[in-house]
N, C-alpha and C positions, 0 to 999 in steps of 0.2 A: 504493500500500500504506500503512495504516494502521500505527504501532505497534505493537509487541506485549509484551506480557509472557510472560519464557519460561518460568515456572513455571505459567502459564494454559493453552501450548502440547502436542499432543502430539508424542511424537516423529517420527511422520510427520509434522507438520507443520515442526519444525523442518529437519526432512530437504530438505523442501520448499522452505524459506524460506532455508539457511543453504550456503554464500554465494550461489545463485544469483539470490536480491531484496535478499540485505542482507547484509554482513559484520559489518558494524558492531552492539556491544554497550553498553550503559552498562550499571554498576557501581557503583551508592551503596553509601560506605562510613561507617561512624560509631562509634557506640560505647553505654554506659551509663553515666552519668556524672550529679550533683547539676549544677540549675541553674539556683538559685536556690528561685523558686518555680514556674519551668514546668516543665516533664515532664522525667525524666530518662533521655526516649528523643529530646530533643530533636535532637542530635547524627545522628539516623538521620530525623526525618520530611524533616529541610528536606534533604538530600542526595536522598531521594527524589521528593521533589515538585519539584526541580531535574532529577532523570533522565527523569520521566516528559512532564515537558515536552520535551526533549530527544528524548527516545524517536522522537515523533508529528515533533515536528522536522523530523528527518533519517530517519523512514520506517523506526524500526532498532528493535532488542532490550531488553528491560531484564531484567537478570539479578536474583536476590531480593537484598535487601540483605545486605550482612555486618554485623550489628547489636553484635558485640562490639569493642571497642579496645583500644589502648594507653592509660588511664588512669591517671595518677599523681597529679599535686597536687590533686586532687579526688576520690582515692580513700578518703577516709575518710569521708566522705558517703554516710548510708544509701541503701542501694539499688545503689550506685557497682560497675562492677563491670570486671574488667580481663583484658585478654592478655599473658601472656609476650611480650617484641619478638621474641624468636625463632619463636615459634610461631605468633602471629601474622604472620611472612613467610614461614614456609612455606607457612601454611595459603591465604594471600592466592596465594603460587603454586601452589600446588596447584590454583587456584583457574580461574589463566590459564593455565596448561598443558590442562586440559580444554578452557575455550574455544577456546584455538588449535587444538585437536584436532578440534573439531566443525565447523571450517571460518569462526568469526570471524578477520578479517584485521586490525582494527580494537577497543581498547578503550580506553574514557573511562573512569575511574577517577572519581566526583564524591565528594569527599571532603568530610566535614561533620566532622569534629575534627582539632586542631590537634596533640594527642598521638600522634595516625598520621605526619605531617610526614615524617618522616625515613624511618619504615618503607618507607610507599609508595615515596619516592623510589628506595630500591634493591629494590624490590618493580617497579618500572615499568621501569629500567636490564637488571634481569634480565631478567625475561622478554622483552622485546624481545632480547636478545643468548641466551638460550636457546629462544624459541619462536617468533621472528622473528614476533610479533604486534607494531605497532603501537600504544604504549600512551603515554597523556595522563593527568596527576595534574590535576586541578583542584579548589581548594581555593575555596569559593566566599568565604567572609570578606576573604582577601586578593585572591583575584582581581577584588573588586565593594570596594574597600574605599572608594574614590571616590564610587560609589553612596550607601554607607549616608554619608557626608560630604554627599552631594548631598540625601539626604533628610531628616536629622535634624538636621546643620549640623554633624556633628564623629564623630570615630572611632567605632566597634562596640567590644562587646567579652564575654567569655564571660557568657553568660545577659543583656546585657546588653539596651540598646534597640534592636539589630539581631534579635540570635537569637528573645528573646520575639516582637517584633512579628513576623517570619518564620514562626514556631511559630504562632501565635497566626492568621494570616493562613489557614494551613489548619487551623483547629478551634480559635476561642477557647477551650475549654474545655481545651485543652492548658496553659495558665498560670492560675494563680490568683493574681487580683492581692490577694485579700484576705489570702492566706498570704503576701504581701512584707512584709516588714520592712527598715529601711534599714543595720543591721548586716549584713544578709547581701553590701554590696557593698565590696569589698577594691581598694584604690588599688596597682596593679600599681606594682611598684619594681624598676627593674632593678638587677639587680648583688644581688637576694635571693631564695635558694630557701628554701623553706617545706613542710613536710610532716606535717599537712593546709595545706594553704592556707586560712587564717584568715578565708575569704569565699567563697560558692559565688557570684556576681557579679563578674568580674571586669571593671574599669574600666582605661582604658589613657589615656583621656586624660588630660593632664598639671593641666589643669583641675576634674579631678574631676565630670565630666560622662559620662552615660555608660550611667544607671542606664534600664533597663526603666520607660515609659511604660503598656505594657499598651493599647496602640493597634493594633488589629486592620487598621482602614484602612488607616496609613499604613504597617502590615508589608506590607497587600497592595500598597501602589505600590513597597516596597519591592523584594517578591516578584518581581513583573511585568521590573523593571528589570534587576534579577540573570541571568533570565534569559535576557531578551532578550541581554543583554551577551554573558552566556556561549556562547549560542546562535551571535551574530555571528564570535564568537574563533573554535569550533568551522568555521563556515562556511572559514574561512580558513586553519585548519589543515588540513584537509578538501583544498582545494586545494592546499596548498604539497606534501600528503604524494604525492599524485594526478600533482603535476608533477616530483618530483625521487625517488619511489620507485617 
């Protein structure tokens, strides 16, 4: 069996398909959000293009995305647009109480912003303890943060020269290098909250290294390796949940 997309599906066919060829769901979740100068649906392509690999993977589902977030230090940036954390964990449950009802036993959460963080976490704790589904937050930036080290020589960071080349890898035309300007990137400083944050680029290394190259290529080796990674982790979670539940 092939992938599928469940919004492609009809209900007979889901009927079909859920659980007796697949229990298993991915879940891209992200947000709207300034980023820079790529898209500011960035937050939701690359969580995508991360599921649907995944999808064909392991022979499973991919549910639509939830394209709204938790946005805050970048909510004053045109376009930027955000969820109540309350409402957004209901709505996220609301979300996995149907799945688990339709016969998924199994949900990957692939998470593409970092203002979700916390949400999910008790968005994944609950429904597993009220819907007895199986559920995995995966945050690819930290999960691959090694990767983007491996490929660029030094940490990721928002809008930065992970996410653009990411972005960028599925549809150059998602960033526009000519609309960069170099004030748009902000030297993250712990120990300071900001409201707007005075950079839609956010840079984390200590070096000041960090900034979008706008390199389609090297997003794509970056791409590839993300996944792969992810793909392996899942492989093994996959087994451990198989042997001990």
């Amino acid at each position: 069996m092939a992938g599928y997309l469940l919004e492609e599906l009809s209900w007979r066919s889901v009927q079909k398909l859920v659980p007796a060829k697949t229990d298993l769901v991915f879940l891209p979740v992200g947000t709207i959000e300034g980023h820079g100068s790529a898209c500011i649906g960035t937050d939701n392509y690359i969580p995508i293009d991360i599921a649907d690999y995944l999808r064909d993977r392991f022979d499973a589902i991919t549910a639509p995305c939830v394209h709204y977030g938790i946005t805050k230090s970048l909510y004053g940036y045109a376009g930027s647009l955000t969820i109540k954390p309350e409402h957004f964990i209901a709505y996220m449950l609301d979300i996995i109480e149907s799945l688990a009802d339709k016969g998924f036993k199994r949900c990957i959460i692939i998470n593409g912003h970092g203002g979700n963080n916390s949400a999910l976490k008790q968005v994944a704790h609950q429904g597993y303890m009220q819907f007895k589904i199986k559920i995995a937050v995966l945050s690819w930036w930290q999960m691959c943060a090694d990767v983007t080290e491996e490929v660029y020589g030094g940490p990721g960071g928002h809008a930065g020269r992970d996410e653009t080349g990411y972005v960028m890898s599925i549809d150059p035309k998602l960033a526009d290098k000519s609309a960069y300007e170099p004030e748009m990137a902000y030297q993250f400083t712990d120990g300071v909250d900001v409201y707007p944050i005075p950079g839609s680029v956010l840079i984390y290394d200590k070096e000041g290294r960090g900034e979008p190259d706008f390199d389609p290529v090297k997003g794509k080796e970056l791409a590839t390796k993300i996944k792969q990674k992810m793909g392996d982790f899942l492989e093994r979670l996959f087994d451990r949940w198989e042997r001990f539940f």
